[in-house]
N, CA, C and O of each residue as an XYZ file, in Angstrom:
468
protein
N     -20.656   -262.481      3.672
C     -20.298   -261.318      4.432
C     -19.135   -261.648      5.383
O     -18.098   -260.992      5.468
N     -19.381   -262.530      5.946
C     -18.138   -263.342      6.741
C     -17.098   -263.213      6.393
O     -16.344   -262.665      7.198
N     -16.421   -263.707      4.817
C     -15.388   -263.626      4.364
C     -14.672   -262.284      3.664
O     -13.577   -262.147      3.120
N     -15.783   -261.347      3.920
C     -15.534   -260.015      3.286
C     -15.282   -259.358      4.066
O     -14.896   -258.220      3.798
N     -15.396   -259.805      5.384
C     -15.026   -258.995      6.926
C     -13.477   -259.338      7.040
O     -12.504   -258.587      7.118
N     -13.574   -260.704      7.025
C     -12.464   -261.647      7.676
C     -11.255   -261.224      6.747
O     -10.156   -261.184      7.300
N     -11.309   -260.962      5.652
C     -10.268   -260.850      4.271
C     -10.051   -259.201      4.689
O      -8.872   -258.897      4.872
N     -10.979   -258.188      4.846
C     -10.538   -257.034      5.033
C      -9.945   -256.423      6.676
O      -9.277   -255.412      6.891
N     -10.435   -257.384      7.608
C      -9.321   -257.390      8.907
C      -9.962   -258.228     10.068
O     -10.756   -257.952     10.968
N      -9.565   -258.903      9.840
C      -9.567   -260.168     10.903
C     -10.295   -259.962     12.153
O     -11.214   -260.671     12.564
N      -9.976   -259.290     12.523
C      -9.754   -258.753     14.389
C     -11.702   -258.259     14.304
O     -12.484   -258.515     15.220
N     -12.022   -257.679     13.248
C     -13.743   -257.001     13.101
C     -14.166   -258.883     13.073
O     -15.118   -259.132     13.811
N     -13.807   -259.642     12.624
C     -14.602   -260.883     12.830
C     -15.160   -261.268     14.103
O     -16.303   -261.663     14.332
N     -14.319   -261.119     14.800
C     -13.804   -261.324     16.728
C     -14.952   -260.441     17.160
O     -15.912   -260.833     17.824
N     -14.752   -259.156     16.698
C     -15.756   -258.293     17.545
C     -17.359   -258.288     16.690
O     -18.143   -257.405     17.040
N     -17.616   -258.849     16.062
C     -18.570   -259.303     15.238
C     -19.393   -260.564     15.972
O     -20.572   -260.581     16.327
N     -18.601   -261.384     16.056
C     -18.995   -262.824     16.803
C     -18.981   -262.727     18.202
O     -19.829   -263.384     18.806
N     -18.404   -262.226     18.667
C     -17.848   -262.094     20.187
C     -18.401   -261.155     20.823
O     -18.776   -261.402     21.969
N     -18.630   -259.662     20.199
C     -18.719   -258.178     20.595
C     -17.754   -257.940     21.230
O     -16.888   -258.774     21.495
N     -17.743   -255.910     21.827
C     -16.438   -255.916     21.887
C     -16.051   -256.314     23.583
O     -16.956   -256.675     24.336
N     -15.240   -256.250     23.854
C     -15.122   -256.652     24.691
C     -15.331   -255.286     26.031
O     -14.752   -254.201     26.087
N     -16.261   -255.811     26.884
C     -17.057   -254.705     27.976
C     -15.743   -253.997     28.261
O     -14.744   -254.641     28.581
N     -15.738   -252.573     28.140
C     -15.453   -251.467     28.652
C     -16.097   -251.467     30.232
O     -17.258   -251.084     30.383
N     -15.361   -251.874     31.298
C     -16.350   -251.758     32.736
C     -15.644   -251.675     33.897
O     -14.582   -252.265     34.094
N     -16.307   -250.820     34.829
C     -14.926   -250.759     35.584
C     -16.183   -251.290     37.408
O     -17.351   -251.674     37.339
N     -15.602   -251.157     38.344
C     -16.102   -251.514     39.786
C     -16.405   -249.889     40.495
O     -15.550   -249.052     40.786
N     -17.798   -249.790     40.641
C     -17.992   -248.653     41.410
C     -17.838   -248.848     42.961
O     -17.125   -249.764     43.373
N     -18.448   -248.060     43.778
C     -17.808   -248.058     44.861
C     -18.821   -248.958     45.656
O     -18.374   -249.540     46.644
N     -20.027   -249.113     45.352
C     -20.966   -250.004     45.941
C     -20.449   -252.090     45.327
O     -21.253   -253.014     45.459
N     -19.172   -252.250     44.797
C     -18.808   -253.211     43.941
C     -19.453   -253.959     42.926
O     -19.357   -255.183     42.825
N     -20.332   -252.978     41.920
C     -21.243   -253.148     40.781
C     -20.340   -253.222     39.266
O     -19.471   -252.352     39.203
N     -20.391   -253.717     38.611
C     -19.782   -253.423     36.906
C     -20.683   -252.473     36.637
O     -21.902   -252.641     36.668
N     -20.321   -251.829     36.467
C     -21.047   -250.417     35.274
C     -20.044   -250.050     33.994
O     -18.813   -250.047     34.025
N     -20.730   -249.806     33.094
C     -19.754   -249.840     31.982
C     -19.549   -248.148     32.577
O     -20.256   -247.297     33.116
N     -17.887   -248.307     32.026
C     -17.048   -246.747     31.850
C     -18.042   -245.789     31.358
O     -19.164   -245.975     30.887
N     -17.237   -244.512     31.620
C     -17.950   -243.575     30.730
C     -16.448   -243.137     29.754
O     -15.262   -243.406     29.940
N     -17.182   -242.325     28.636
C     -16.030   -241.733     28.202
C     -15.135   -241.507     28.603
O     -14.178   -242.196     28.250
N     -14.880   -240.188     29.772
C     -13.733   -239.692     30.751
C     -13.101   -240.908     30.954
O     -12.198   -241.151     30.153
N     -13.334   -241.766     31.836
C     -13.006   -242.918     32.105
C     -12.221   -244.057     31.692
O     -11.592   -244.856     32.385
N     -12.442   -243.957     29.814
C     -11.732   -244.987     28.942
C     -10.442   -245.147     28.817
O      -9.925   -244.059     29.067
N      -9.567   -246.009     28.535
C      -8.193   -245.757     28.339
C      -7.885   -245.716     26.749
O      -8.627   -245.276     25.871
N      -7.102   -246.066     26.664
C      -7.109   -245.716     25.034
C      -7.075   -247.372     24.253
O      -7.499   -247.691     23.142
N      -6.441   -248.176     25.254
C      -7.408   -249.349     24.738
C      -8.533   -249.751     24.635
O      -8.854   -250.814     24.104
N      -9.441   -248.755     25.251
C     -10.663   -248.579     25.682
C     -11.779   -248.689     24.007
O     -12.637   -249.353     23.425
N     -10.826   -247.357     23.925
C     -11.702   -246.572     23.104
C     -10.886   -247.656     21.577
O     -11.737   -247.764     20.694
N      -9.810   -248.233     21.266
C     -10.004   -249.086     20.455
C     -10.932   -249.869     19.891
O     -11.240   -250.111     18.724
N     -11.492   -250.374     21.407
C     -12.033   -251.682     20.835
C     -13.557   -251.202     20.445
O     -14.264   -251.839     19.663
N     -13.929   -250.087     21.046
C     -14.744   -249.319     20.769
C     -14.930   -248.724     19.185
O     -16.001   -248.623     18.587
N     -13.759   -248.409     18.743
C     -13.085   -248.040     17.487
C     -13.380   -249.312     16.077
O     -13.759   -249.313     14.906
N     -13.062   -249.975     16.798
C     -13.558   -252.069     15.788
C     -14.656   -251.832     15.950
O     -14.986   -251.149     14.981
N     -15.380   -251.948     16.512
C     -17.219   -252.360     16.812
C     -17.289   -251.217     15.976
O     -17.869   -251.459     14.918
N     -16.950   -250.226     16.084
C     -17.478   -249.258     14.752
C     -17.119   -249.014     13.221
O     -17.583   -248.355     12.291
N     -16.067   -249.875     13.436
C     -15.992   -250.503     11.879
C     -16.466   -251.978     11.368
O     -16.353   -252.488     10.253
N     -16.999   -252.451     12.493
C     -17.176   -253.865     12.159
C     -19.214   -253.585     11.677
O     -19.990   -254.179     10.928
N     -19.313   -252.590     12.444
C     -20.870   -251.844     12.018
C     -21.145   -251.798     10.979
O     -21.996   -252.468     10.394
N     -20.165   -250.643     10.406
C     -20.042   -250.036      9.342
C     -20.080   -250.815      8.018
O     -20.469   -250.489      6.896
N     -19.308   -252.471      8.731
C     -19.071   -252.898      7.390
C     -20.077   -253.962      7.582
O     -19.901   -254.964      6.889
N     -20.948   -253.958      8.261
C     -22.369   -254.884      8.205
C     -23.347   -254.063      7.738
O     -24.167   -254.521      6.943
N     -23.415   -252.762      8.144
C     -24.582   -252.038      7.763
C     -24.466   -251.487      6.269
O     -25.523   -251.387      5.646
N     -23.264   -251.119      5.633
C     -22.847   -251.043      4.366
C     -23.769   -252.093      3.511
O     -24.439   -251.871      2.502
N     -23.597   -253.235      4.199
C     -23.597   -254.268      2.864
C     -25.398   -254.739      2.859
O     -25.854   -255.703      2.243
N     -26.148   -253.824      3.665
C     -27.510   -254.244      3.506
C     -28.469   -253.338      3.071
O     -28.150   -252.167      3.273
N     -29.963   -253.583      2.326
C     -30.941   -253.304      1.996
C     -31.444   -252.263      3.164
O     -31.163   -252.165      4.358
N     -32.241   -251.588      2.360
C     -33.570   -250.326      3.297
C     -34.181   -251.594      4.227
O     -34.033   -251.332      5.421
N     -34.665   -252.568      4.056
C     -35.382   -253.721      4.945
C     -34.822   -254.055      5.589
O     -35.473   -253.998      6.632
N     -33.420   -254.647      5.885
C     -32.385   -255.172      6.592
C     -32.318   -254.474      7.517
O     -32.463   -254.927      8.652
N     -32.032   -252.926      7.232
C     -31.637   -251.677      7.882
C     -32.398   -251.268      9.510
O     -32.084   -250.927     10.650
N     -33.831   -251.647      8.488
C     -34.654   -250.918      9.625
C     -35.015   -251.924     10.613
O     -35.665   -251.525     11.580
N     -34.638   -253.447     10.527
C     -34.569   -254.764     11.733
C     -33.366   -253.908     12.752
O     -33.797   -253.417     13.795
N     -31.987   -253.761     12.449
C     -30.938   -253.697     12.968
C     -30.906   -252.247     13.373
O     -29.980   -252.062     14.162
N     -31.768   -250.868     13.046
C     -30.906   -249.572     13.180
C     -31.162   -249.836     14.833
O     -30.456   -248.985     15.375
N     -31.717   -250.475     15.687
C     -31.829   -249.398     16.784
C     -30.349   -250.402     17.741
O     -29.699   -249.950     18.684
N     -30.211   -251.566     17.202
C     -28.611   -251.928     17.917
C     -27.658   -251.096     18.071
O     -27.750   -250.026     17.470
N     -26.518   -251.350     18.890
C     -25.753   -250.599     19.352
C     -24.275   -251.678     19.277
O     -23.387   -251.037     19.839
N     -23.913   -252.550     18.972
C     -23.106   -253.083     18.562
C     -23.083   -254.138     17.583
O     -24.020   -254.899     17.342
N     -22.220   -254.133     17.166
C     -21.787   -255.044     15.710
C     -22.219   -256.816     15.997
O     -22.565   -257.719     15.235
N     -22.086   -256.768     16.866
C     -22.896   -258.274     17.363
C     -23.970   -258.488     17.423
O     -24.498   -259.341     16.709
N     -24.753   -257.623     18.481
C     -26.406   -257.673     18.316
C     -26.602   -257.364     16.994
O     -27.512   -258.091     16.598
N     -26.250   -256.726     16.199
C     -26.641   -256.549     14.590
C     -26.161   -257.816     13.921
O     -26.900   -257.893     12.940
N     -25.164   -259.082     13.886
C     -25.503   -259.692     13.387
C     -26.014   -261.031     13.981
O     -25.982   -262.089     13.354
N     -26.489   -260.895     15.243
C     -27.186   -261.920     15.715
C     -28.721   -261.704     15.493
O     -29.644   -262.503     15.333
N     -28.662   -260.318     15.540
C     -30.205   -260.203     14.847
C     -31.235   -260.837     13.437
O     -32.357   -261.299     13.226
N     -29.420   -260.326     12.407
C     -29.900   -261.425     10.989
C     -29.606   -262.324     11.155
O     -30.010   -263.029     10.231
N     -28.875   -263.071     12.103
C     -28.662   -264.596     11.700
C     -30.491   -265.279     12.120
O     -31.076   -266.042     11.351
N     -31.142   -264.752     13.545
C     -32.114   -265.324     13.589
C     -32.923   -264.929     12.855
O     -33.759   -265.817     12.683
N     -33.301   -263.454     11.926
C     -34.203   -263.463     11.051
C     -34.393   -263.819      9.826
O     -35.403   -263.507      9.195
N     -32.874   -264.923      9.089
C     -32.571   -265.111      8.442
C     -33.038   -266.732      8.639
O     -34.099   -267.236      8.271
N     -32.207   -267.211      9.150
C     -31.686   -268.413      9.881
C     -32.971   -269.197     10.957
O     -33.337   -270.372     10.971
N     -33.378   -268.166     11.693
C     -34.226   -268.590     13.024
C     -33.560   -268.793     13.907
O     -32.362   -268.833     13.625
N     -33.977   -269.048     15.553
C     -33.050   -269.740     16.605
C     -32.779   -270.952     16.213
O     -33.112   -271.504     15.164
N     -32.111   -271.385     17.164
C     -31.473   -272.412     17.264
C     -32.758   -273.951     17.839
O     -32.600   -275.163     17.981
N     -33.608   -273.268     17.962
C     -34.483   -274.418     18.007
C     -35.528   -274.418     17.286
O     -36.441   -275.190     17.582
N     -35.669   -273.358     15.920
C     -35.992   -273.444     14.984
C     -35.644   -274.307     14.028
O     -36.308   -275.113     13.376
N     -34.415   -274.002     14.036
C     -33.232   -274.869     13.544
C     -33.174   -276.360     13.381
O     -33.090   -277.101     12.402
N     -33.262   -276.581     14.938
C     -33.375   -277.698     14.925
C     -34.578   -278.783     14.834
O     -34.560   -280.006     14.971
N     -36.016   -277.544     14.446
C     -37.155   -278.509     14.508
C     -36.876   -278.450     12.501
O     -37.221   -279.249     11.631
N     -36.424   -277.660     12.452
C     -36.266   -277.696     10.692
C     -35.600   -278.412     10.143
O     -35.782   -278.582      8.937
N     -34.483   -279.161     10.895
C     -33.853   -280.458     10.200
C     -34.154   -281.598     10.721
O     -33.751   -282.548     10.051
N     -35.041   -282.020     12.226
C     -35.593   -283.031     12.337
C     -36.775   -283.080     11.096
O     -36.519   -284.096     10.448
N     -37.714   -282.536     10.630
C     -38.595   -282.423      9.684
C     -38.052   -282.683      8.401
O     -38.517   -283.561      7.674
N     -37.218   -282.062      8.127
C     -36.257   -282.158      6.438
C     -35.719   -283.918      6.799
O     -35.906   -284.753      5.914
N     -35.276   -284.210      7.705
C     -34.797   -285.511      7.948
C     -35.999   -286.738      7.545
O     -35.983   -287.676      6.748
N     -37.151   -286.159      8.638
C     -37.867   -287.344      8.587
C     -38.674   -288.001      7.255
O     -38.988   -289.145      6.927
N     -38.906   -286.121      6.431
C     -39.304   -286.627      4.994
C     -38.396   -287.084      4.017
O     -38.766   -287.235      2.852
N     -36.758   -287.419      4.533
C     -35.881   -287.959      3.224
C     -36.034   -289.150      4.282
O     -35.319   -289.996      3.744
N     -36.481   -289.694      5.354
C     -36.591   -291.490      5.774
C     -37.507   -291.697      4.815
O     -37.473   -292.675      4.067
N     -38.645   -290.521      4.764
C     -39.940   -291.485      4.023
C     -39.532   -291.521      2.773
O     -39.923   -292.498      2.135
N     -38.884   -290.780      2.238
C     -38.675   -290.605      0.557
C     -38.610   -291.741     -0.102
O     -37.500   -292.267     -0.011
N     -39.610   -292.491     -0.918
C     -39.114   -293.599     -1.294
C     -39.672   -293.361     -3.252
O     -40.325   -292.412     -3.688
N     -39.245   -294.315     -3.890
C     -39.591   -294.372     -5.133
C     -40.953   -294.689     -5.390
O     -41.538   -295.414     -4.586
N     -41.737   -294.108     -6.722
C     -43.297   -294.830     -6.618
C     -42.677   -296.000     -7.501
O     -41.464   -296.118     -7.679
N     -43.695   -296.904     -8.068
C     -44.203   -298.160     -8.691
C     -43.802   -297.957    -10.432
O     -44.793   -297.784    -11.142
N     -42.762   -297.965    -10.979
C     -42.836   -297.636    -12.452
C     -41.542   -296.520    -12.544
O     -40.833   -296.436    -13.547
N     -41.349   -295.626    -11.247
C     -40.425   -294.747    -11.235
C     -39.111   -295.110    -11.502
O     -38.605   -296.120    -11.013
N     -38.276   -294.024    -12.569
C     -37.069   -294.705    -12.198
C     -36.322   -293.317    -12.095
O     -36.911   -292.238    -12.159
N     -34.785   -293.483    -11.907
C     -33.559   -292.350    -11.121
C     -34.137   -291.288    -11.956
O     -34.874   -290.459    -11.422
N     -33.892   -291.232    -13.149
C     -34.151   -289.979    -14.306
C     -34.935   -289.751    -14.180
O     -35.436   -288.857    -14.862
């Protein structure tokens, strides 16, 4: 999927991996609150514009099952950070899954009579 993003426009990779970049402006109490519509500039609403094609072209490419993990996200990132861990697992899944895969190729040894073939 990666390379089917990346080959059809680059820039949806960025906002894919990255998300898009916060729309947010300083209220008067000095809080970030994201913009509202009225508010956006028209670079605004670009990048806004990517995240909705970068959606489009994640949610395109998946199953009724896939679908219903990801519909209630709201950007192209949380949707694919969602499958990478339900796919994949965290990252300390991860990593208890290749200490384990590791420790049974230390033990891996040949039996008594065995040979390569």
């Amino acid at each position: 999927m990666r390379d089917h993003i990346i080959r059809e426009h680059y820039e949806l990779w960025d906002i894919v991996t990255d998300g898009p970049l916060a729309t947010i402006k300083i209220n008067v109490e000095g809080e970030e609150v994201p913009k509202t519509r009225a508010n956006c500039t028209a670079d605004d609403l670009r990048k806004w514009q990517k995240n909705a094609k970068a959606k489009k072209w994640l949610v395109c490419e998946l199953g009724s099952d896939e679908y219903s993990r990801i519909q209630s996200c709201t950007t192209a990132k949380k949707i694919w950070d969602t499958l990478q861990v339900a796919h994949e697992g965290t990252p300390q899944l991860k990593r208890s899954r290749g200490t384990l895969l590791y420790s049974q190729y230390e033990k891996f040894t040949m039996k008594e009579g065995e040979t390569i073939q």
